[in-house]
N, C-alpha and C positions, 0 to 999 in steps of 0.2 A: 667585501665587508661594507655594510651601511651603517652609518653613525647616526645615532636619536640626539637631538639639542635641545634644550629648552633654554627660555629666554631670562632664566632666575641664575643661571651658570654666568660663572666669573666669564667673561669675553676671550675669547678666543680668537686665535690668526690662522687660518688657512694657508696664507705660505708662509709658517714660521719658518716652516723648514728651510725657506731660501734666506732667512734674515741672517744677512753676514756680521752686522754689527749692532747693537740694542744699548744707547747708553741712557738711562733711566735720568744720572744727575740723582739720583736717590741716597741719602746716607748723613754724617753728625758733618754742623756746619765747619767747614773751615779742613773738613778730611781733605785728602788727596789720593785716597784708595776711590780710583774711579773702576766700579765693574760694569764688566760689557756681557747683558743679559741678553744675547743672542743664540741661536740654536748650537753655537761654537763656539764658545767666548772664548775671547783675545784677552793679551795684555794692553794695556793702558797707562802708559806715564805720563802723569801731569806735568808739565816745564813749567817755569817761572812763578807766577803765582796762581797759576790755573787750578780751581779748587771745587769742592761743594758749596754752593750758598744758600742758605736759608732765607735772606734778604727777598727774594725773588723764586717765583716759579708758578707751571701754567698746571702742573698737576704734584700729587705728591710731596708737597712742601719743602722741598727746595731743588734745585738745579745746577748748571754748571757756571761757572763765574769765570769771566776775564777780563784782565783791567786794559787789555789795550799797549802792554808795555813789556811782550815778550813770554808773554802768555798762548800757549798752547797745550794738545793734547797729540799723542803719536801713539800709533801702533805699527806692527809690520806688515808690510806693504803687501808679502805676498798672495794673501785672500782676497787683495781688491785690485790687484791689477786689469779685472775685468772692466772697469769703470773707465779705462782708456783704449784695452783693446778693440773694446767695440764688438766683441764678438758675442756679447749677451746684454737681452734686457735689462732695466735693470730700475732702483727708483734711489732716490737718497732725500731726505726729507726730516725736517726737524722744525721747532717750534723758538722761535728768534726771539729775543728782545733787548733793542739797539740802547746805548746810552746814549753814545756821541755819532756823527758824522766826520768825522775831524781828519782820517786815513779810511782806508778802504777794511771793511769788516770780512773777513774771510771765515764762513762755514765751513766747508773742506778743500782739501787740495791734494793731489799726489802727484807733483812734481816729480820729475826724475831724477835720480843723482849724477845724470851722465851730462846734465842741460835741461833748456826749457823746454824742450824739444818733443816732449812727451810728455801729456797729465789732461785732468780735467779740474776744471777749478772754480767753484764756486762762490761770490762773494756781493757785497755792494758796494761802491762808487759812494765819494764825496755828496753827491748829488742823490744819495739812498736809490740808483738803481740796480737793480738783479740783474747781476750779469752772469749767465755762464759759458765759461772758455774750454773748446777742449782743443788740443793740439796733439795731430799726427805729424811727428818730423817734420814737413816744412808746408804741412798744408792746417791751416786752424781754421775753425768756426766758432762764432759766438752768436750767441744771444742775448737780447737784454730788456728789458722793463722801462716802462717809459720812469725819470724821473719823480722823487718821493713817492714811492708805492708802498711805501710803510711808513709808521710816524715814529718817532723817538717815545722812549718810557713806554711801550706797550708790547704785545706777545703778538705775532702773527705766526701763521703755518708755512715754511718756505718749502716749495718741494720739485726736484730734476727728478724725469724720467727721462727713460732710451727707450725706444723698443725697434732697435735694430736699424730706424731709418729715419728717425725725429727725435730731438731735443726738444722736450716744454718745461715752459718754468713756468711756479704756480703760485700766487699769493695768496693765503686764507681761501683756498680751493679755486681761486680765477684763474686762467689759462692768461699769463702777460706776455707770452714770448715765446718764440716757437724756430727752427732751423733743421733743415735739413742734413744730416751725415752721418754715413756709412763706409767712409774708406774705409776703415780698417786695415791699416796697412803695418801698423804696429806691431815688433814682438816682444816689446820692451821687459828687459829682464834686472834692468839698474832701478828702477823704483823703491827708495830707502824707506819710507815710510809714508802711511796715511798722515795727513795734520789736518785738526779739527782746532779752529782758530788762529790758523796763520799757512801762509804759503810758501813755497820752497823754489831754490833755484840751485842747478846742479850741487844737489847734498848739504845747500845752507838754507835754512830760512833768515829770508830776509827781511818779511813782515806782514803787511795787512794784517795785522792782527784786532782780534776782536776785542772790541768795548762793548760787552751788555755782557746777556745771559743765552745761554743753548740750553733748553729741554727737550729729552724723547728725543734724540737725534737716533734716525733706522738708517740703516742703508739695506735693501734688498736686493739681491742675483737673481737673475733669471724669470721676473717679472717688472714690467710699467705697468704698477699700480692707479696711474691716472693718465689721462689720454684726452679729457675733455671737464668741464669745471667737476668740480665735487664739494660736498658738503666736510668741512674741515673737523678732525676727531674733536670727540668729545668727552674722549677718557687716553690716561696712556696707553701704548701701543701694547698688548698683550704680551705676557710672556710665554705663551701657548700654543700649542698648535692642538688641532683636535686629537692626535694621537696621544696627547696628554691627556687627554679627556677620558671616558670610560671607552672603550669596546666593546658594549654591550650586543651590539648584534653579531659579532665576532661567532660562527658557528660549533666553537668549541664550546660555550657555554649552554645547559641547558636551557630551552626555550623558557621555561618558565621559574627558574632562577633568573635568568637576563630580564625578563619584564620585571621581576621585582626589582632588581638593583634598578632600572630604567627609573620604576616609582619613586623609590627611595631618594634618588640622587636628585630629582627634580623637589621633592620637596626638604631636602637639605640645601640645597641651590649649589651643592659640589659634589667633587668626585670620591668617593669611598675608596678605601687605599685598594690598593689590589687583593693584597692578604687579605681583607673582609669580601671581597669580593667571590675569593678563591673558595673561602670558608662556608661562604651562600652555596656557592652553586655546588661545592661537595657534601653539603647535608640534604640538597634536595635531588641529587643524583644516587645517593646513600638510601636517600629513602625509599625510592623510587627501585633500587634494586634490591630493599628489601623486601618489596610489597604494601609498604605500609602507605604512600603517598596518597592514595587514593580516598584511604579513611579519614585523612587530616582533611576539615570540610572550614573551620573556621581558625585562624590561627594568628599570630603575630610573633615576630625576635624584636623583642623587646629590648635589645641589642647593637651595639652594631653602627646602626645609624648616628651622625652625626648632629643630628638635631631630634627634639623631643618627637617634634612633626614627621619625621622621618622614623622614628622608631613605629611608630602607632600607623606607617604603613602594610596594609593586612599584607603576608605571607600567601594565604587562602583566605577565599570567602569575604567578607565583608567587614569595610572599616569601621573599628571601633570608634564607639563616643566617649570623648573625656566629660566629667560630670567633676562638680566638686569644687572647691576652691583652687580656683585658677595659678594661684604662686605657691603651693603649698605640692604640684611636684616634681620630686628631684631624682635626675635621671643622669647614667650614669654610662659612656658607653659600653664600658666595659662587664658593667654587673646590672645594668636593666634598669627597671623603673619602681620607684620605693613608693609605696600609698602613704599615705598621711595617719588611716588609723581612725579616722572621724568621719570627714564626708566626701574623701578623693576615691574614684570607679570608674571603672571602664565600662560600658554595657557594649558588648562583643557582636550583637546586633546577630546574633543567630539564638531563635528562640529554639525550648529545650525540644517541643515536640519535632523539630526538622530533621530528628533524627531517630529512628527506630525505638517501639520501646525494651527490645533485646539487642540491640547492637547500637551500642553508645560507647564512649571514651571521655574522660576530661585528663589535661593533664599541665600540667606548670612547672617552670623550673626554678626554683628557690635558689636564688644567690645569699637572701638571710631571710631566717623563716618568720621574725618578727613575733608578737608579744601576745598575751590579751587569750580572747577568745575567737578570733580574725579568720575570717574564711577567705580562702585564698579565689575560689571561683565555685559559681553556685545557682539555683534557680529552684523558686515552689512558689507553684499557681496557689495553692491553697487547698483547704479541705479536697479528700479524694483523690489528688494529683501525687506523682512521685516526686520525691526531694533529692533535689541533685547536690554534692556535693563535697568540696574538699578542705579541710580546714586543720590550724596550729596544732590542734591536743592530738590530732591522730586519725579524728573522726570522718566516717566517709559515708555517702550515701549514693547510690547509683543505683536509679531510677525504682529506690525502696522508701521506704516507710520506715524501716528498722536500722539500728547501725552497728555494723560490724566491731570486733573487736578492734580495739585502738593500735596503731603502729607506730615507730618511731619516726616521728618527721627529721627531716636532714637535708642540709645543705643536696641542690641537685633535684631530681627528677622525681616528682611526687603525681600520681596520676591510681585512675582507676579504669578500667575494660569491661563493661558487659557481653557476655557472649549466649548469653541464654538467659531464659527466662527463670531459671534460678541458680543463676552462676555469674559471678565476675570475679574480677582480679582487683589487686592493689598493686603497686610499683612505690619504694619510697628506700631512701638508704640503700638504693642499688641492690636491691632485693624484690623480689616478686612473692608476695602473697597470695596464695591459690586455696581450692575448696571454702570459699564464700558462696551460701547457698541461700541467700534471702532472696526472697522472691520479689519480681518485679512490680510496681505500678503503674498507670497510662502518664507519659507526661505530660505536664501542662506547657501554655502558651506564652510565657514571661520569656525572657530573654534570658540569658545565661550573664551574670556580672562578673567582674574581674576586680579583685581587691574588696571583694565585700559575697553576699549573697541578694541573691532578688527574692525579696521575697515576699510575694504576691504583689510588686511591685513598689513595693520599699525594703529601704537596709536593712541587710543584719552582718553583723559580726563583722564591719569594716576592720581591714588590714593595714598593719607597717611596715607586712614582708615587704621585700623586694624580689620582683619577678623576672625574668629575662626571656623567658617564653611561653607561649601558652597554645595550646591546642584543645579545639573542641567538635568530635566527628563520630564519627560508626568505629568500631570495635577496631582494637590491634592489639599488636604485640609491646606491649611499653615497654620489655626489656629491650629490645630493637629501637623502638623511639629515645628511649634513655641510650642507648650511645650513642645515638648521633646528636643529639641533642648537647650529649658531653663534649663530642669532639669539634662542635660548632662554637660552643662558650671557650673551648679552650683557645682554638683557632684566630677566634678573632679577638680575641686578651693577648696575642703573641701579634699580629698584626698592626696594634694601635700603638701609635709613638708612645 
């Protein structure tokens, strides 16, 4: 399976999946429901006065607060005992910022409860430097930072990695400190809890506890995310992994439903829920096994999509043009897009003659059929040309001169078929109209519009329907397009929160 990105998508992590811990610091000032938005989340008990604070933060408007006086965060220990046995990669990394110097600031610690004997521990010195300690029963290593490598009242990025055979510490992406170890000799199985703002010695904390603020504090298994300097984030850590993402190339989707949703999602800049997803690509697998797919030559679901831009990605054939009073349309996911009625049109950019003058279709799906004299979709060159046509009172022309007797417009699938030269259909009120025998004309060269008619290249009979789809090709069966059309609109009205 290959995943398509584009660069308008909310940011994503590649190894979400190994992020063992995610605390954002996100929520109302002063809470103490701290959640851990990791691919697993933990519980999280605030102690003392360890809280959310608004006062401070490097994203998201606000963070984590401790005042230095018995203040910390805990979880249980058993998802991170990796962090001392050594036997995985690994990174821990969060964004600081110090009040005082006064005691030692502890980021995290997983002391043991058995003794000091085991843990890894991260913190800074009187003297603001990064130190980090880890201890295998009677053999420890540390690392450390030279002296003030951070200033007080400001944000820097602290971040340990492992990867199996080196500790580095990292300031605002600089590599300060570095140590060799790999005993791994630990099975430690007495590890009480993680703490994030104070350190532990067999089963008490004792202190270093933090004075400032911690944002984005990650911890990640099973990868060292840095290894040599790096450019320090510039947004929070993602709460994503690509699997979160679409699956679009995923081969159970039809090829050409999956580039649509691809289109779609890029110009929404997110991901379409899956039941909209589901509902694409089973109306274009529907169609596709009815026959019909092939005659849909220009089309749009006016649907669906999560932004205006995103709806008015073509289906088939080519993108339509919005025309008209730029704030004047209001679109709807669930029930499509509503014309204004005056001067709002789509021009579908497939002109009338690209398609046969005996084998033609237009056809729209009315979520409300609107008012007036309002042609729903339409086109005439002018004298001598045939006038295409679909519109409120009934009226239809397909690729004639003359018009048929009037039908009941109705919420749902309103469309017309030519199959000969003096033969088509109607579709409308889930009924099919047949033995229409007007005869045809050549078409002309105008474009076909949407929410209005072209005609000879100005308006007529602009619309306040609301449309949700629209199709414009060679001849079919619109009782066949009208179900799937139905169970597309129904589908993705049941998928949208």
């Amino acid at each position: 399976m290959t995943l398509k990105w584009f660069s308008s998508y909310a940011p994503v992590d590649e190894e979400f999946d190994k992020v063992s811990l995610l605390l954002h610091g996100d929520g109302t000032n002063g809470s103490t429901t701290i959640v851990d938005s990791s691919s697993s989340p933990k519980a999280v008990t605030a102690v003392g006065d360890a809280q959310i604070s608004t006062a401070q933060s490097k994203f998201g408007g606000s963070s984590l607060v401790f005042d230095g006086n018995g203040d910390y965060l805990s979880t249980p220990a058993t998802s991170f005992q990796f962090l001392h046995k050594l036997t995985d990669s690994w990174t821990a990394e969060s964004w600081v910022y110090l009040l005082s110097s006064s005691s030692d600031n502890t980021i995290f610690d997983t002391g043991g409860a058995s003794g000091n004997t085991i843990g890894t521990l991260l913190h800074f010195n009187s003297s603001l430097s990064l130190i980090a300690t880890v201890r295998q029963g009677t053999v420890t290593r540390a690392t450390s930072s030279p002296n003030n490598i951070v200033t007080l009242n400001s944000w820097h990025h602290i971040a340990l990695s492992y990867d199996q055979s080196a500790f580095r510490l990292f300031v605002d992406g600089t590599l300060v400190g570095s140590t060799t170890f790999n005993t791994q000799t630990s099975n430690d199985s007495t590890q009480s809890t993680l703490k994030v703002g104070a350190f532990e010695y067999a089963g008490t904390v004792l202190g270093g506890f933090m004075d400032g603020y911690i944002d984005d504090f990650r911890i990640t298994k099973g990868v060292a995310r840095y290894t040599a300097n790096f450019t320090p984030p510039t947004a929070p850590f993602p709460d994503l992994s690509p699997s979160g993402r679409v699956t679009i190339e995923d081969d159970s989707l039809d090829v050409d439903a999956r580039q649509y949703i691809i289109n779609v999602e890029e110009q929404d800049g997110q991901p379409l829920e899956s039941g909209v997803r589901t509902a694409i690509n089973d109306f274009v697998v529907g169609c596709k096994a009815d026959g019909i797919w092939n005659a849909i030559k220009a089309s749009c679901i006016l649907a669906g999509a999560r932004t205006l831009d995103g709806a008015l990605v073509p289906l088939v054939g080519a993108a339509p043009t919005k025309n008209g009073t730029e704030g004047g349309w209001n679109y709807n996911r669930e029930t499509g897009l509503e014309g204004n009625g005056t001067d709002n049109y789509l021009d579908s950019n497939r002109a009338a003659n690209a398609d046969p003058q005996n084998d033609m279709h237009l056809a729209v799906n009315l979520a409300s059929i609107g008012s007036g004299l309002g042609r729903y979709i339409g086109a005439y060159s002018g004298p001598g040309t045939a006038d295409d046509f679909l519109d409120v009172t009934g009226n239809i022309r397909n690729r004639s001169i003359d018009t048929p007797a009037n039908v009941t417009v109705a919420v749902g699938l309103y469309g017309t078929s030519r199959t000969a030269s003096t033969a088509f259909t109607v579709r409308s009120n889930a009924t099919t109209v047949t033995g229409l025998t007007f005869a045809s004309t050549a078409p002309g060269t105008q474009n076909h519009f949407i929410f209005s008619q072209n005609n000879n290249g100005s308006l007529y009979g602009t619309s306040n329907a609301r449309l949700a789809f629209y199709s414009i090709g060679e001849s079919l069966d619109l009782a066949l397009l009208d179900t799937r059309v139905s169970n597309l609109m129904t589908a993705i009205g049941a998928a949208i929160p």
